[in-house]
Structure formats: structure tokens, C-alpha cells
BAMI-739716 format. One record per atom (N, C-alpha, C): x, y, z; residue in one letter. Coordinates in steps of 0.05 Angstrom, whole numbers, padded with zeros to 5 digits, always signed. Layout:
N
XYZA;...
END
This chain:
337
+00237+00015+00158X;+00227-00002+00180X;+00233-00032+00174X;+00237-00044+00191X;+00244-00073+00189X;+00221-00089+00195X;+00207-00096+00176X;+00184-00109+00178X;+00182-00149+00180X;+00200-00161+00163X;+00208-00182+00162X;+00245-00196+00167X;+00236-00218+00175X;+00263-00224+00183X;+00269-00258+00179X;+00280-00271+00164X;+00282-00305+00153X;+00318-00303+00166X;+00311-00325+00189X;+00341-00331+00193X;+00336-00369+00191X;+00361-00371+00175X;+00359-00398+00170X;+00397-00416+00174X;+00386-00433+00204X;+00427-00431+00204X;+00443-00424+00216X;+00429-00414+00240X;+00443-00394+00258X;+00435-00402+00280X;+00450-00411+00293X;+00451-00419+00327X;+00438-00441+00339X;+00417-00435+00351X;+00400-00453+00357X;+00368-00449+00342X;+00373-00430+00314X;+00352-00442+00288X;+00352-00457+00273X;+00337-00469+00261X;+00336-00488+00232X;+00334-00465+00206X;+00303-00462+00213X;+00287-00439+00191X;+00265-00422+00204X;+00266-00406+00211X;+00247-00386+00226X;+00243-00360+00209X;+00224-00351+00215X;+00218-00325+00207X;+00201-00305+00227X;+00197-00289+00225X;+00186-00264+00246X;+00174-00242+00227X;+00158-00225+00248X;+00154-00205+00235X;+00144-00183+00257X;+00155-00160+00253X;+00158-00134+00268X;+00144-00118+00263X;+00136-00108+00292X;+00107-00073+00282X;+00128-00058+00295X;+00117-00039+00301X;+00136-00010+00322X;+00149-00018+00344X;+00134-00049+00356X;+00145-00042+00376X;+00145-00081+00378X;+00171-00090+00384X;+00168-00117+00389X;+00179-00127+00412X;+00172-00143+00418X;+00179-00155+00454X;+00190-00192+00456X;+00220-00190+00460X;+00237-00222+00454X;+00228-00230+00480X;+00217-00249+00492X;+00217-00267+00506X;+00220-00294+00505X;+00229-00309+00531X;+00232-00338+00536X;+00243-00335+00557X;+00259-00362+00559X;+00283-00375+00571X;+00314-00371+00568X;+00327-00367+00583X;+00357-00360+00568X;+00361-00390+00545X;+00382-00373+00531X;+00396-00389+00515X;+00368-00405+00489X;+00355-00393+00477X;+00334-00400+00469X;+00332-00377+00445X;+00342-00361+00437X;+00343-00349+00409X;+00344-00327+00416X;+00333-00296+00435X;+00327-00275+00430X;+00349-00255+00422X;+00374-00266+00434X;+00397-00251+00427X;+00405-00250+00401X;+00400-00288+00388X;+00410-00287+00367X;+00391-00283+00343X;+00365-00270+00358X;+00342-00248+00333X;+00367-00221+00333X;+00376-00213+00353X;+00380-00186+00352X;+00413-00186+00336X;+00430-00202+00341X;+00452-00212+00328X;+00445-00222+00293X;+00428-00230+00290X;+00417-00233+00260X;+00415-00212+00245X;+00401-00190+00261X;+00388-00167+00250X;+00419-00148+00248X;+00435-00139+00269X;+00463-00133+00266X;+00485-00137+00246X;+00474-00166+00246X;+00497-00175+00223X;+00490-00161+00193X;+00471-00158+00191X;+00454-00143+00168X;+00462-00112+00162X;+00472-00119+00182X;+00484-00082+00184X;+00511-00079+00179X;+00528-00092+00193X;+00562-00101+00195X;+00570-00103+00160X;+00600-00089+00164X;+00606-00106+00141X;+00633-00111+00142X;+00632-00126+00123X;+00669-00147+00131X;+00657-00173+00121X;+00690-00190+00121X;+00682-00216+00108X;+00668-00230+00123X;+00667-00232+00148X;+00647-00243+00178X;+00637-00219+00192X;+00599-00215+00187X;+00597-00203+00190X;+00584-00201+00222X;+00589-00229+00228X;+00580-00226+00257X;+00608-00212+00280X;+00623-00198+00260X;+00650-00186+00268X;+00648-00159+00259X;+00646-00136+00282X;+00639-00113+00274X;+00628-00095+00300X;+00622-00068+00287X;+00622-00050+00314X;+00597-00051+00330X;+00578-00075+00324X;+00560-00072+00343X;+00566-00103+00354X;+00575-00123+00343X;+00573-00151+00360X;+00608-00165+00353X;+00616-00187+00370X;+00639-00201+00355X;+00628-00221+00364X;+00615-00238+00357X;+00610-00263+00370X;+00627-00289+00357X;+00647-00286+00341X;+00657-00316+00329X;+00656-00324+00297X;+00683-00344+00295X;+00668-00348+00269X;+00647-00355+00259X;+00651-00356+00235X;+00622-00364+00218X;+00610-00400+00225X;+00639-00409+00223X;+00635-00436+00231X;+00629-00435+00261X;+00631-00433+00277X;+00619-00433+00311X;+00581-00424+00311X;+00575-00408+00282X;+00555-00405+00288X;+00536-00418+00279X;+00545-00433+00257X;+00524-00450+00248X;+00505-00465+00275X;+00480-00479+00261X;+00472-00485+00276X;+00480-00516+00281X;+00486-00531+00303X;+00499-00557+00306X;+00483-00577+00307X;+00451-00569+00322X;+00435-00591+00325X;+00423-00603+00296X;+00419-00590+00281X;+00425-00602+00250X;+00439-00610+00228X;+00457-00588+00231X;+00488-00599+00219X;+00484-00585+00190X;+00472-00545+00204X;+00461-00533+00177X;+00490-00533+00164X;+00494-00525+00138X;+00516-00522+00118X;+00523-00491+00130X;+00509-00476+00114X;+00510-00452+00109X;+00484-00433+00127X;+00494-00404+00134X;+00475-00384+00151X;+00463-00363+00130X;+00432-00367+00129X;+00420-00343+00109X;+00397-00330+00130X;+00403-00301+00127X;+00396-00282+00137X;+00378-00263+00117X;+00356-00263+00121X;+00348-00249+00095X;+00318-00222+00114X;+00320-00196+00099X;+00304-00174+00122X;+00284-00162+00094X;+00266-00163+00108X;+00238-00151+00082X;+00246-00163+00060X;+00244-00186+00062X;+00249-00196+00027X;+00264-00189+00014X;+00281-00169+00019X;+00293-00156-00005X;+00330-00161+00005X;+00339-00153+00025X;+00362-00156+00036X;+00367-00182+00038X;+00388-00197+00035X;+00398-00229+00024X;+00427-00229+00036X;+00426-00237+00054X;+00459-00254+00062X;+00466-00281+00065X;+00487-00291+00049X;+00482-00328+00057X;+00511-00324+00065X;+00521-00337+00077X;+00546-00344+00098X;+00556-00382+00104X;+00583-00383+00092X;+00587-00405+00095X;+00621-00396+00112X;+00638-00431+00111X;+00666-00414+00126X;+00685-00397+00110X;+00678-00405+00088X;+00695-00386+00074X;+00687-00365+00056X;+00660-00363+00059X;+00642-00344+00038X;+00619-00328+00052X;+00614-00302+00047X;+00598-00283+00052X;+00587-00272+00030X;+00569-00281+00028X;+00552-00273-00004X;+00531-00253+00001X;+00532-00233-00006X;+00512-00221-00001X;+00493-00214-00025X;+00468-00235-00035X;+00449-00236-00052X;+00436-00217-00062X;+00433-00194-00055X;+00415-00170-00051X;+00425-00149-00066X;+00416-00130-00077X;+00430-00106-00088X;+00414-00091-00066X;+00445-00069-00058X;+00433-00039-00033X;+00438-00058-00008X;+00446-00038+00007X;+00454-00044+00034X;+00424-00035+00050X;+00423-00055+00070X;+00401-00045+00095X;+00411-00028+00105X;+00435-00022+00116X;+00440+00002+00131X;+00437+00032+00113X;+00437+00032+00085X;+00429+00054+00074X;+00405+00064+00072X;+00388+00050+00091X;+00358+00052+00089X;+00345+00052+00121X;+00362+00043+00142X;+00347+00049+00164X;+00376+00057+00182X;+00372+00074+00207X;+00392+00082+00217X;+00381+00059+00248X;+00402+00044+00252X;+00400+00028+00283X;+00417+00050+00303X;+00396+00039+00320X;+00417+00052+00353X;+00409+00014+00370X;+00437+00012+00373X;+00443-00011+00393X;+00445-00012+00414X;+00426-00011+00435X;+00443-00009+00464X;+00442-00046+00480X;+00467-00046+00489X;+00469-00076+00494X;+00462-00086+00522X;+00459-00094+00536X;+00458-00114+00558X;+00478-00108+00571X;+00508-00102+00565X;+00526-00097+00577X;+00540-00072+00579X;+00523-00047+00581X;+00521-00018+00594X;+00544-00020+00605X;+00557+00014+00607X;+00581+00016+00618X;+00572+00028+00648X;+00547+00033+00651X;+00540+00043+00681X;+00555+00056+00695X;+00558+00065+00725X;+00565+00086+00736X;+00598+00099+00731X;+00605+00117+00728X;+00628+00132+00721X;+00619+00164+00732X;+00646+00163+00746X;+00639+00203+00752X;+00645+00213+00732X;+00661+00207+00709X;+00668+00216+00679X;+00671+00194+00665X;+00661+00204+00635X;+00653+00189+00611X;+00677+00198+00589X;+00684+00177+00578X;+00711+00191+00555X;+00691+00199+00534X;+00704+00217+00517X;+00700+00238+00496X;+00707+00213+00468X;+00680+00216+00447X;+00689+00207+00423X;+00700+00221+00405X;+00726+00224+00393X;+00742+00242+00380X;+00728+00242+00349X;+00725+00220+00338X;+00711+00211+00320X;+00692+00207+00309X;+00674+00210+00324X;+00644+00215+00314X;+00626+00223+00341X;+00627+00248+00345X;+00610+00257+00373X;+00581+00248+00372X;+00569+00246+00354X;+00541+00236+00350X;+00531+00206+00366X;+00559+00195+00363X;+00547+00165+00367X;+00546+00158+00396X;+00523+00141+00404X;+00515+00124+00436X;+00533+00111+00450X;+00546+00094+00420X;+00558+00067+00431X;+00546+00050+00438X;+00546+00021+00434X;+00537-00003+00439X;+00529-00008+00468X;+00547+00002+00478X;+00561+00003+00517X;+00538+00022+00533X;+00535+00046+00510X;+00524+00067+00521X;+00553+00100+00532X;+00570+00083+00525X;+00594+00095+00537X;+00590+00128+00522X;+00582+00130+00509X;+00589+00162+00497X;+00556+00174+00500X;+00531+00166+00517X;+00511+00182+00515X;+00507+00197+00521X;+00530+00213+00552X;+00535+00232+00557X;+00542+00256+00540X;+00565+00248+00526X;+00571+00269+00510X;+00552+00282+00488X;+00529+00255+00482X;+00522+00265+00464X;+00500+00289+00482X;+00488+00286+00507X;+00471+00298+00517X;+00491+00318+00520X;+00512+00325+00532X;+00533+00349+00536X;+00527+00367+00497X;+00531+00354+00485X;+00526+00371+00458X;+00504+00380+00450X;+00476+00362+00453X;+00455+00366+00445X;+00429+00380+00470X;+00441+00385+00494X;+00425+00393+00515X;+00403+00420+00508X;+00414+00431+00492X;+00403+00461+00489X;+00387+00458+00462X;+00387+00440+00441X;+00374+00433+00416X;+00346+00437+00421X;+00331+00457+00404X;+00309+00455+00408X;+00290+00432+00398X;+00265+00435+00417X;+00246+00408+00411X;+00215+00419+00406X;+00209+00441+00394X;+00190+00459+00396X;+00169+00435+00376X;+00172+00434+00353X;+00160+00424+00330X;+00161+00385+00336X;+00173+00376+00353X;+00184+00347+00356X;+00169+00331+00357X;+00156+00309+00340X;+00128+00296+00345X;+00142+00272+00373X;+00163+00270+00374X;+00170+00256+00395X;+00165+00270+00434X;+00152+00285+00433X;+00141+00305+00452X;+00122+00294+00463X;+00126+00283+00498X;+00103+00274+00507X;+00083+00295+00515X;+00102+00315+00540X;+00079+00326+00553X;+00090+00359+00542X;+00076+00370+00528X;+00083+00404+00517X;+00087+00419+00541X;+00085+00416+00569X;+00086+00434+00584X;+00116+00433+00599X;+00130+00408+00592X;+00162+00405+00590X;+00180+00423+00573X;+00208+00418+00586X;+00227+00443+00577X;+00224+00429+00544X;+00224+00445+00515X;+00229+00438+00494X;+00252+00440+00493X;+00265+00424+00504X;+00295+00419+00482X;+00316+00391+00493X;+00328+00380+00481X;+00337+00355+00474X;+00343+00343+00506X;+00360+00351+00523X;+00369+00359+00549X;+00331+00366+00567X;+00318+00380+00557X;+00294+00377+00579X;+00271+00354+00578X;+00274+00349+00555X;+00264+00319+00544X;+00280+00291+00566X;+00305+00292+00566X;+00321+00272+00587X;+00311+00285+00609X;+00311+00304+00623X;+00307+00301+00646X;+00279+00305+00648X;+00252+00305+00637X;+00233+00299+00631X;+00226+00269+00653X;+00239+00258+00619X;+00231+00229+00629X;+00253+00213+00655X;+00270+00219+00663X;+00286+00214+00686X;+00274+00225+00707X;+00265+00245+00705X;+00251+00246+00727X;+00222+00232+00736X;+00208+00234+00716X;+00180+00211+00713X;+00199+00191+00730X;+00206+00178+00716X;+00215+00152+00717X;+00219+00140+00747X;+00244+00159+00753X;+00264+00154+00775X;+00269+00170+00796X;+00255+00202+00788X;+00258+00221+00813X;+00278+00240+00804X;+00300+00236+00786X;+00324+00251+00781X;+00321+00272+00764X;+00343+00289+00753X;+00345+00311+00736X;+00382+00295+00729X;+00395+00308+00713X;+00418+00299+00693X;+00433+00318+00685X;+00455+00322+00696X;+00471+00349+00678X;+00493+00333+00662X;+00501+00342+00648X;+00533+00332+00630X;+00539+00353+00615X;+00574+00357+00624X;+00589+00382+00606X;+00604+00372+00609X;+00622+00375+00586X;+00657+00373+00582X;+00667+00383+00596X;+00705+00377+00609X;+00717+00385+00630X;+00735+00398+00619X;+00743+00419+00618X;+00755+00433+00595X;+00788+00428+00604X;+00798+00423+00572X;+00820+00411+00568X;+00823+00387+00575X;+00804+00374+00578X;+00803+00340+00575X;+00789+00338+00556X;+00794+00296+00551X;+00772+00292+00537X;+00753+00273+00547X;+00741+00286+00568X;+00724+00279+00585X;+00695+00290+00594X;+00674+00276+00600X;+00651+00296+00607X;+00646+00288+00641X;+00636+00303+00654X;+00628+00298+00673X;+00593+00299+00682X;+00592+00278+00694X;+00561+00272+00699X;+00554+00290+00729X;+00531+00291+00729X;+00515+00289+00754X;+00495+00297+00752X;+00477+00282+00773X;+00451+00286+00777X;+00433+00294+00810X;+00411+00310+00803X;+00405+00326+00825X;+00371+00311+00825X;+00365+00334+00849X;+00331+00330+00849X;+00323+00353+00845X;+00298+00369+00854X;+00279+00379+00853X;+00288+00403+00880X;+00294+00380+00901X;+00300+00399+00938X;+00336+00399+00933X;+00357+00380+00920X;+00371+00386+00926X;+00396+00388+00897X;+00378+00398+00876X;+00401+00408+00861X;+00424+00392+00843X;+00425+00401+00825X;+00437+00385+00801X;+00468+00379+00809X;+00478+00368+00845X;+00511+00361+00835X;+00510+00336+00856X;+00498+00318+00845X;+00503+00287+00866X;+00514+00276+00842X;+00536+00262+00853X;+00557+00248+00835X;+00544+00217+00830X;+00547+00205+00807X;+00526+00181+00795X;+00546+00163+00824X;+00562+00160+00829X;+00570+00134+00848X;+00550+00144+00877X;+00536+00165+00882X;+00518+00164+00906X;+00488+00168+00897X;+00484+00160+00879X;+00457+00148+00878X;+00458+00121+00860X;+00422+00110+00852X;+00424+00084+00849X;+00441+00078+00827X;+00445+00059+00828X;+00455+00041+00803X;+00439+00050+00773X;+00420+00038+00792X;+00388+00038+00757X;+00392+00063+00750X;+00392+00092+00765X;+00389+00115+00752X;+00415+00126+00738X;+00435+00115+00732X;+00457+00118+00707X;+00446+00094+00682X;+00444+00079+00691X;+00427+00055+00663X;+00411+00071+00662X;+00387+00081+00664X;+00361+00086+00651X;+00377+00109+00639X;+00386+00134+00653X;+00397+00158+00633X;+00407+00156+00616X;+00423+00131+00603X;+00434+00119+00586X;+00415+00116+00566X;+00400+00110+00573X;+00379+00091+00556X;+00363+00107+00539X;+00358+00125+00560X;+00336+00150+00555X;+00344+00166+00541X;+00364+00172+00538X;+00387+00193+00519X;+00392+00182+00492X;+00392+00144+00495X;+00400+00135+00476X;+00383+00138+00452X;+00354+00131+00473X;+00330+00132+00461X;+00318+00159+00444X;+00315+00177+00455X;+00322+00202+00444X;+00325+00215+00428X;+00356+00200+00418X;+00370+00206+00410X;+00354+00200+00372X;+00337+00183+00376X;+00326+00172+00356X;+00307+00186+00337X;+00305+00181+00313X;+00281+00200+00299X;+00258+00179+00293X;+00239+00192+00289X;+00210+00170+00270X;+00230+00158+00246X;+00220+00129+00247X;+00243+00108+00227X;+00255+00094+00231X;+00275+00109+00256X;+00297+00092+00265X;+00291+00072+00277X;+00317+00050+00278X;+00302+00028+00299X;+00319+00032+00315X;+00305+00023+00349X;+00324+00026+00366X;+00319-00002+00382X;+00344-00024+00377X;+00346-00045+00398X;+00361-00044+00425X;+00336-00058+00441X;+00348-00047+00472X;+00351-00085+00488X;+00382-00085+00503X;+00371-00112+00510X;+00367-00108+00542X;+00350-00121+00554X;+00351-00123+00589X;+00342-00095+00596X;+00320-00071+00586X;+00333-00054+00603X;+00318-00056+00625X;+00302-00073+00634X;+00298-00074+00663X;+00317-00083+00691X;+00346-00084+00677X;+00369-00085+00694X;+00368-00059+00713X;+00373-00066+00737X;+00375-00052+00757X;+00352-00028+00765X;+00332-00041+00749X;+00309-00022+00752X;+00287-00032+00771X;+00270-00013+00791X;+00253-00029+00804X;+00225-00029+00785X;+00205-00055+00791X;+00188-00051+00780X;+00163-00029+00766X;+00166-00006+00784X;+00141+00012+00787X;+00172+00027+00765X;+00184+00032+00766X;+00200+00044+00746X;+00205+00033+00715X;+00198+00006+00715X;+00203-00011+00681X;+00178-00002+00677X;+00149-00005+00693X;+00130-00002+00680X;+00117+00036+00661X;+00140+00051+00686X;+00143+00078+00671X;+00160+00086+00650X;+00184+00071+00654X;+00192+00072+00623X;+00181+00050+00602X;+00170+00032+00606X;+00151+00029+00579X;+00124+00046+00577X;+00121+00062+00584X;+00105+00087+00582X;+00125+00097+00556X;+00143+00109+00559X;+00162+00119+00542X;+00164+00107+00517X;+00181+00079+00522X;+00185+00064+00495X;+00156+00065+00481X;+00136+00066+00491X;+00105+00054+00477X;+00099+00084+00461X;+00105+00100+00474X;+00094+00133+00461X;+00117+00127+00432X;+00147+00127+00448X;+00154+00129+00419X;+00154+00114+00398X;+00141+00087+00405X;+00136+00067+00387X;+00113+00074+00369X;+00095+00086+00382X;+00076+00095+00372X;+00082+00119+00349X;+00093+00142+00358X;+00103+00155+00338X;+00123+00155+00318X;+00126+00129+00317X;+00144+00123+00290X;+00167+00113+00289X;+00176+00114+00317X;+00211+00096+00326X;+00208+00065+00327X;+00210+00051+00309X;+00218+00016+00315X;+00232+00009+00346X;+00213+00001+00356X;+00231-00010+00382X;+00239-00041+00381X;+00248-00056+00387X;+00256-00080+00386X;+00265-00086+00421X;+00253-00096+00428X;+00267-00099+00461X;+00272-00133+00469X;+00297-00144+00472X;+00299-00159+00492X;+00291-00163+00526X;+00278-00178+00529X;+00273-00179+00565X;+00261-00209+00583X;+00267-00207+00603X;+00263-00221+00623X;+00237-00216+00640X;+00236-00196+00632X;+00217-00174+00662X;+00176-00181+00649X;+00173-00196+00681X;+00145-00197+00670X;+00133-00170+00671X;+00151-00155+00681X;+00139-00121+00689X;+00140-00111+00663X;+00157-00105+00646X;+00165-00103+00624X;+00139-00113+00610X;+00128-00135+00605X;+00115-00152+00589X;+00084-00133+00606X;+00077-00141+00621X;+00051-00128+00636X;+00052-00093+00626X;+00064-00073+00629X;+00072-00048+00618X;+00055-00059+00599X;+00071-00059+00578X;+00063-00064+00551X;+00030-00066+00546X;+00019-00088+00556X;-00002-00098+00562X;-00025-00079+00568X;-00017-00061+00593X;-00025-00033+00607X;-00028-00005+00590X;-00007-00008+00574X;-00012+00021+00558X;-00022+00013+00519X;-00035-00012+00520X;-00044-00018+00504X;-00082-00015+00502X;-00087-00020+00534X;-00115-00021+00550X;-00113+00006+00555X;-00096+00031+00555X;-00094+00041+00559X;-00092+00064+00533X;-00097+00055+00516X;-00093+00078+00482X;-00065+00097+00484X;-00040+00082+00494X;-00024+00101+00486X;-00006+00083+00472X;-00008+00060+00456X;-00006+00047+00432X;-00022+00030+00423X;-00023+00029+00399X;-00051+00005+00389X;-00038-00017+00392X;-00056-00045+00397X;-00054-00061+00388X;-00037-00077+00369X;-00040-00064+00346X;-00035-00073+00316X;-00011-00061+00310X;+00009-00040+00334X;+00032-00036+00323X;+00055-00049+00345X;+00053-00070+00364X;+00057-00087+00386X;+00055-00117+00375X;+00080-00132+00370X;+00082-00152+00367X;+00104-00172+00393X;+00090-00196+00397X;+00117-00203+00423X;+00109-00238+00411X;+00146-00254+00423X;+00147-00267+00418X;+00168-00285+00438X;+00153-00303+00436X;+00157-00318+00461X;+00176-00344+00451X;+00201-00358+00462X;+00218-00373+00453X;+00212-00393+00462X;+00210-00417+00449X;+00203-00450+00461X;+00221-00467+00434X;+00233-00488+00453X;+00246-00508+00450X;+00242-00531+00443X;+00251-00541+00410X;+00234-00568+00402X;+00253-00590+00415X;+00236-00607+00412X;+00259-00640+00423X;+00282-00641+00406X;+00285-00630+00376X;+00315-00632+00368X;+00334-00619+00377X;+00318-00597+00399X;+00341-00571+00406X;+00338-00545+00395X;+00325-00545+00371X;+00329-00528+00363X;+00317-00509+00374X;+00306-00479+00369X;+00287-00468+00375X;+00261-00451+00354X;+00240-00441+00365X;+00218-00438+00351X;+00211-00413+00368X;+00200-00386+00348X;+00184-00366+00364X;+00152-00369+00360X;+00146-00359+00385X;+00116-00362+00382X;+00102-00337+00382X;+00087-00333+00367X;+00082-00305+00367X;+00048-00303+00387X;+00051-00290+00407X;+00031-00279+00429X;+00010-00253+00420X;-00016-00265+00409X;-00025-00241+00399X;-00042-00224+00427X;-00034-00205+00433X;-00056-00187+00449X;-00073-00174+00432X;-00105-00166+00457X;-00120-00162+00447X;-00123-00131+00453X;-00138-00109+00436X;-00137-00086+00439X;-00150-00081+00480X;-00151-00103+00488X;-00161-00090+00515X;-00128-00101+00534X;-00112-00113+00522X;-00089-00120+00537X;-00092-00148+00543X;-00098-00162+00540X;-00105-00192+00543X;-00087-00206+00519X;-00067-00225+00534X;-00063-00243+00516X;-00073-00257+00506X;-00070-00273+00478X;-00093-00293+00469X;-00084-00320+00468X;-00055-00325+00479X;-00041-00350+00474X;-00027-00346+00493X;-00043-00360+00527X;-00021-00361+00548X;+00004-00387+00547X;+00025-00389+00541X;+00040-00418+00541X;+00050-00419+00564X;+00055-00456+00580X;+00070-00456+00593X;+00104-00439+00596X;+00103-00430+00619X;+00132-00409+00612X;+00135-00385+00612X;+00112-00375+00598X;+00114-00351+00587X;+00093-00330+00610X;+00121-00313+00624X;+00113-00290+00644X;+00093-00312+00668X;+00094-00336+00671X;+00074-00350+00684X;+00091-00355+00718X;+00116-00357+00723X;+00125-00360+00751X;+00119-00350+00764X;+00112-00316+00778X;+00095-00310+00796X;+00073-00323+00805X;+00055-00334+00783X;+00025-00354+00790X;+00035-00377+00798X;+00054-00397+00790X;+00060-00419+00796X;+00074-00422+00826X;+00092-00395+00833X;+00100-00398+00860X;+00069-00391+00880X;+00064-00368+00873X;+00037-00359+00893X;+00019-00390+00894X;+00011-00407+00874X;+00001-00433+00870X;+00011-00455+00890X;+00036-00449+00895X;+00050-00468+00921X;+00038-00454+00939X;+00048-00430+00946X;+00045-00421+00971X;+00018-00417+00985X;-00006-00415+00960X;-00022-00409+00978X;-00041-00433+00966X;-00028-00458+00966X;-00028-00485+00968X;-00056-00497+00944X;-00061-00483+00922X;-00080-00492+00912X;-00069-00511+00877X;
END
């Protein structure tokens, strides 16, 4: 589990630090740090002489990332105390004996989803994996559909199909209304999607229904895909989703945060943020394994997280200007007070 995190040097930080329960929540303003929490934590994973170059991020050299508003030297990245990276332009030192990645398994899903496709290409190379994109979650559900889930502490409701494939369409259907098929097209290396309902059957092609319902299947599969341990960072997934649907898939993320999956989420969505809030008042995560952090901007530029403690009834304890507050401020014009 990734419990601590010291980035010092990197973008728009000086010296910050954080710290993570099961389930953590990036908020702010664009361009204000949350990406580059999740790019910090990545780089930790990557390896190569620049490790912000690699199969989950490429963002640039070492020198582009420094931070400019201070005129840091060098980028140190350091995770539970124990993991140590310092980064200058010509040096990648890594301080630490043992790799982080030999100790926690990440699933990345990015912000920039490969979304609707009537077919998904085949990974020749490692069928297991998501992809950053999401591009291969089909296949992996085409392989793993029939895997049993009998014993699975990741099991919401027992009266669902037990197995890896009834679990996705489980929660796709909660969610969104849908059910999900994926099988390989034989003699390609291709899978083919589609999804049905309840009245009309598992063969509507993803380009005639919504948008959101290929992202969330994505997501959901990705998620899944996960054991108690793993961490799984998710950015935006309230993209293309309607509200009464973000607030049911953080139903999801919260159960499995609860049972032992690290979630890490990027977002925008005050729906997203309220969820959270709801199934906290609600005992289907505690308190104390729910951390969120809100991004604000000092006068040098730099930036600073603030950490938002809720209370076991769902109540924030530190409302800041900014934070999830524009709904009140427009309704405040409008209904003129």
C-alpha cells in the first residue's frame, strides 16, 4: 500500500508531502498539481534513465520538469519512506534499495480512454494487461468472463452471477442499465464488443448506445481486474457520465476501497466528491480509510494540498473557497441572496 508520498521539484511543487488511506480523492483547479501527484507516484514505477518516460506516462525531460517558479536544481520523489529517487538532467539516482513496483502491483487508467470501438486489438504480449488507454480491457474480460468468483471478498451482492464476466455486468448494469459481452473474432487479432439489456439482448453495437457506457465498462473491468493490495489510479472517471451514475459507481470504488484495493482518483465532479461523502454517512466505508485533497495556489505559484478531513457522518470539516463550492455560488446569484 502506498501510504506516504514527499515530492520535492516537480512542476508546480517546492516540497509537499501527502498521505493515502484506501481510498483518496485529487481535487482543485486545473493545472494545480493532481496529475502531477499521479505522474510522481508512476515515475516510481517506470524505469529508464528518465523515468517520467515509460509505459504508463511520457511527459518530457527531466529538465522541463523541474519546478520553474523556484528555480528547484534537482526532482526527489520519495514513497513510504523507504523508496528514494532524486533526478537531475543528467542523473537518475535512485537512493533506495528494492524497487516499489516489486511490492505493489498499479493498474493505471488515464483520462484519455480509448472509448467507443466495435473491435478492440488483441495484446500479443501480455493478455493480462488494461492498458493505460483502457485499450485491451476487453480482451482481458473476453479471457476472464467465466473465472470463478465464489470465495471473492471483492463480492458485492452474493445473489449475482459468481464469476469475473458476471461481476462486470453486475455493476454495468447497476450503474448504467447495460449487460457486456466480449469474444475474440476468430482468426483475427481482434475482440468484438457488445452490449444488450434485460428486454433486448446482448448484440447492440458500443457506437449505438451512450458514450459513458464504453468508459465506465472500461473502468469497471479495469477495476476488477484488481486484487486486495493493489492500487488502482483512475483519472476523470466522471467523463461522460451522468450524475445519478458517478454517484453509483462510487458505490463501487468505496466497497472496493473498503475491502482492501487502494483507490487513488483524480476528479472534477462535485458528484464524485458528494458520493464519497454519502457512502461514508452511509457505512459502506469508514471514515478513516477516505482521504481527499484539495489543490490551492500560493502567490509564488507554486502549489500546496490541503487535506479535507470528513467526519464519520459525511460532513466536511474544512470548507475552502473553491473547493466543490460553484453550484452555491451560482444558485447565490440567481436566487439573488
Amino acid at each position: 500500500m502506498i501510504n506516504e508520498l514527499t515530492i520535492k521539484g516537480l512542476k508546480c511543487f517546492d516540497e509537499v508531502e501527502f498521505s493515502f488511506e484506501n481510498l483518496t480523492l485529487l481535487a482543485g483547479k486545473n493545472s494545480l498539481g493532481k496529475s502531477t501527484v499521479i505522474q510522481a507516484l508512476l515515475a516510481m514505477i517506470q524505469e529508464g534513465k528518465n523515468p517520467f518516460r515509460g509505459q504508463y506516462i511520457n511527459i518530457g525531460r527531466i529538465s522541463e520538469l523541474k519546478n520553474k517558479y523556484v528555480g528547484s536544481k534537482e526532482i526527489e520523489i520519495t514513497v513510504n519512506h523507504k523508496f528514494v529517487r532524486r533526478m537531475t538532467d543528467d542523473k537518475n539516482e535512485v537512493i533506495s534499495e528494492g524497487k516499489l513496483s516489486d511490492e505493489i502491483t498499479v493498474r493505471y487508467l488515464s483520462a484519455d480512454r480509448i472509448g467507443v470501438r466495435d473491435t478492440y486489438e488483441i495484446a500479443l504480449d501480455n493478455p493480462d494487461r488494461i492498458g493505460v488507454r483502457c485499450e485491451y480491457a476487453y480482451q482481458y474480460l473476453a479471457m476472464h468472463d467465466f473465472d470463478k468468483w465464489e470465495n471473492n471478498p471483492l463480492v458485492f451482492d452474493q445473489r449475482s452471477k459468481l464469476t469475473f464476466g458476471g461481476q462486470v455486468d453486475y455493476w454495468l448494469e447497476r450503474i448504467l442499465g447495460y449487460t457486456l459481452k466480449a469474444e475474440e473474432i476468430d482468426r483475427t487479432n481482434l475482440i468484438r464488443v457488445s452490449f444488450g439489456t434485460r428486454e433486448l439482448g446482448n448484440e447492440i453495437r458500443p457506437k449505438n448506445v451512450g458514450t459513458g457506457v464504453s468508459y465506465m465498462a472500461e473502468v469497471i473491468i479495469g477495476a476488477l481486474s484488481c486484487q486486495s493490495g493493489d492500487v488502482l489510479i483512475i483519472e476523470n472517471p466522471e467523463i461522460h457520465l451522468h450524475p445519478s451514475g458517478q454517484s453509483d459507481f462510487m458505490l463501487f470504488l468505496s466497497f472496493l476501497a473498503e475491502k482492501g484495493v487502494q483507490i487513488i482518483v483524480e476528479t472534477h465532479s462535485d458528484h464524485i466528491y458528494n458520493a464519497v461523502r454519502k457512502y461514508i454517512h452511509t457505512d459502506v466505508i469508514e471514515t478513516d480509510k477516505v482521504t481527499i485533497y484539495f489543490f490551492e495556489q500560493k502567490e509564488n505559484g507554486t502549489s500546496v494540498p490541503v487535506l479535507i478531513p470528513i467526519d464519520e457522518d459525511g460532513k466536511a470539516q474544512d470548507q475552502r473557497d473553491g473547493f466543490f463550492d460553484q453550484t452555491k455560488k451560482d444558485l447565490d446569484v440567481i436566487l439573488g441572496w
